[in-house]
Structures are given as C-alpha cells and as structure tokens.
Kinemage of the C-alpha trace (Angstrom):
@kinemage 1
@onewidth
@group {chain A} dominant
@subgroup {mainchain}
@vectorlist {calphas} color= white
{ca unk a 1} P 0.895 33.207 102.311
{ca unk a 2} L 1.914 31.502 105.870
{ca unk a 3} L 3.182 28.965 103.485
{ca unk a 4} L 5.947 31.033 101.933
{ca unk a 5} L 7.022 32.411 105.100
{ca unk a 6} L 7.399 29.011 106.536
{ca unk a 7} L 9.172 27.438 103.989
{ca unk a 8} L 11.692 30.823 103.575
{ca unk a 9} L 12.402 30.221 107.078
{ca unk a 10} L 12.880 26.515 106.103
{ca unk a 11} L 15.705 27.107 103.983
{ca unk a 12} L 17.095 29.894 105.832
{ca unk a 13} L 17.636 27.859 108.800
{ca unk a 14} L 18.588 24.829 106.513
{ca unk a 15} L 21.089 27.611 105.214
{ca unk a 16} L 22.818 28.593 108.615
{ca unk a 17} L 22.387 24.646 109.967
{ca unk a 18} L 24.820 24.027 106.937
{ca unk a 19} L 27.039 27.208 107.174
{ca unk a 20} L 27.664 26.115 110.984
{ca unk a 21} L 28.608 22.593 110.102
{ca unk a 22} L 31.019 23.494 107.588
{ca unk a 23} L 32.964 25.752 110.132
{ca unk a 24} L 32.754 22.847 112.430
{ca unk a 25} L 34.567 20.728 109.993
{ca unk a 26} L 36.760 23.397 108.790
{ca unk a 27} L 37.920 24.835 112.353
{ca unk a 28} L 38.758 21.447 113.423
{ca unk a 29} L 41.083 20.485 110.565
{ca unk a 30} L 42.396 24.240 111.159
{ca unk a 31} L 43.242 22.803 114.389
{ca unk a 32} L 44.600 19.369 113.608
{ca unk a 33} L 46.636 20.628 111.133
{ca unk a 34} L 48.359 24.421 112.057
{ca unk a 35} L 49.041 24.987 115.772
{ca unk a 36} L 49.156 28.754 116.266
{ca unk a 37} L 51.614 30.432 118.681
{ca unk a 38} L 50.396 30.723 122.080
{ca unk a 39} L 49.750 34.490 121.843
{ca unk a 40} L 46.904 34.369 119.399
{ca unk a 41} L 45.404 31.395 121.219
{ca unk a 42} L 45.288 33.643 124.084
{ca unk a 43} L 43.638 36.366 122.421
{ca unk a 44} L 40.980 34.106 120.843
{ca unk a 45} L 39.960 32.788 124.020
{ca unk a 46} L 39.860 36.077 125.646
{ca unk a 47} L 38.044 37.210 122.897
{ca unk a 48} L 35.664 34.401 123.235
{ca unk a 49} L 34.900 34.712 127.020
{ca unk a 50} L 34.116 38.407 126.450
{ca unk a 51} L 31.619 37.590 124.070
{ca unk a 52} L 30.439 34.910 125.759
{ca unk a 53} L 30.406 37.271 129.477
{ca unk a 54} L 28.660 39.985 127.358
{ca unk a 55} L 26.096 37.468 126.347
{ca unk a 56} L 25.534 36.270 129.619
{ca unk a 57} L 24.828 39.866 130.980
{ca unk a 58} L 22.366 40.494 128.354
{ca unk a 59} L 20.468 37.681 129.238
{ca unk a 60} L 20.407 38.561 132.878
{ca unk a 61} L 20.102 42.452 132.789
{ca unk a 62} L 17.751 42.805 129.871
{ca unk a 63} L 14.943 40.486 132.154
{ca unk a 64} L 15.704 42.644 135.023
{ca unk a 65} L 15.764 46.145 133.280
{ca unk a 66} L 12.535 45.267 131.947
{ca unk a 67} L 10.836 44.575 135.104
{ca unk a 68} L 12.304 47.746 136.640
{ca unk a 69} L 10.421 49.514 133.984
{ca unk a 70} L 7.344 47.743 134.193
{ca unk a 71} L 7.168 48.748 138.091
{ca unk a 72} L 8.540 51.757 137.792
{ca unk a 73} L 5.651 53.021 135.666
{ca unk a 74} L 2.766 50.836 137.332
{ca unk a 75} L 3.855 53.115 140.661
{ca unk a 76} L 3.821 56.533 138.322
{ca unk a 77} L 0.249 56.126 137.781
C-alpha cells in the first residue's frame, strides 16, 4: 500500500514539475514577444510583492503564534 502512495505522489509531483516548466517557457516568450503597457506591469508586480509579503508573514507569524499558544496554556495549568 506505501507503494501506491509513493508512486501517486511520484507522478503528481512529476505533474506540477512539468506544469511549472511549461509556464516558464511560455511566460518568457510572453515576454520576448508582447510588451504590455506600463500600467499592467505595475499592477503585476504589486500584485506579486503582496503575495509574496503575505507569504513572508505567514511564515514568520504562524511560528510565533504557535509558541504563544504553547506558553500560554503550559502557564494555565
């Protein structure tokens, strides 16, 4: 049964590896070949540093949160 799990999660990531690299290829002929106007560049990068700030503050508030918790309720009992 581990067998079947392993190899599902084989392909899947095999799946996604490929799905990535394709988007690779395609966003960079995108942008050899069609240069948007400068508003919607903005407004993809903007969009990408939020997601990429929101990211970044779960990684670091999630951690501490946690811990909070943790010593919050070692000090209740």
């Amino acid at each position: 049964m581990g067998e079947v799990f392993t190899f599902q999660y084989t392909m899947w990531s095999i799946g996604l590896g490929c799905l990535v690299g394709v988007s690779l290829v395609i966003g960079a002929v995108l942008g050899i070949v069609w240069k948007p106007p400068s508003n919607i560049t903005s407004a993809l990068t903007a969009f990408g540093a939020g997601a990429l700030l929101a990211a970044l503050s779960v990684e670091l508030v999630a951690p501490t949160a946690a811990a909070v918790l943790e010593n919050a309720e070692a000090h209740a009992e």
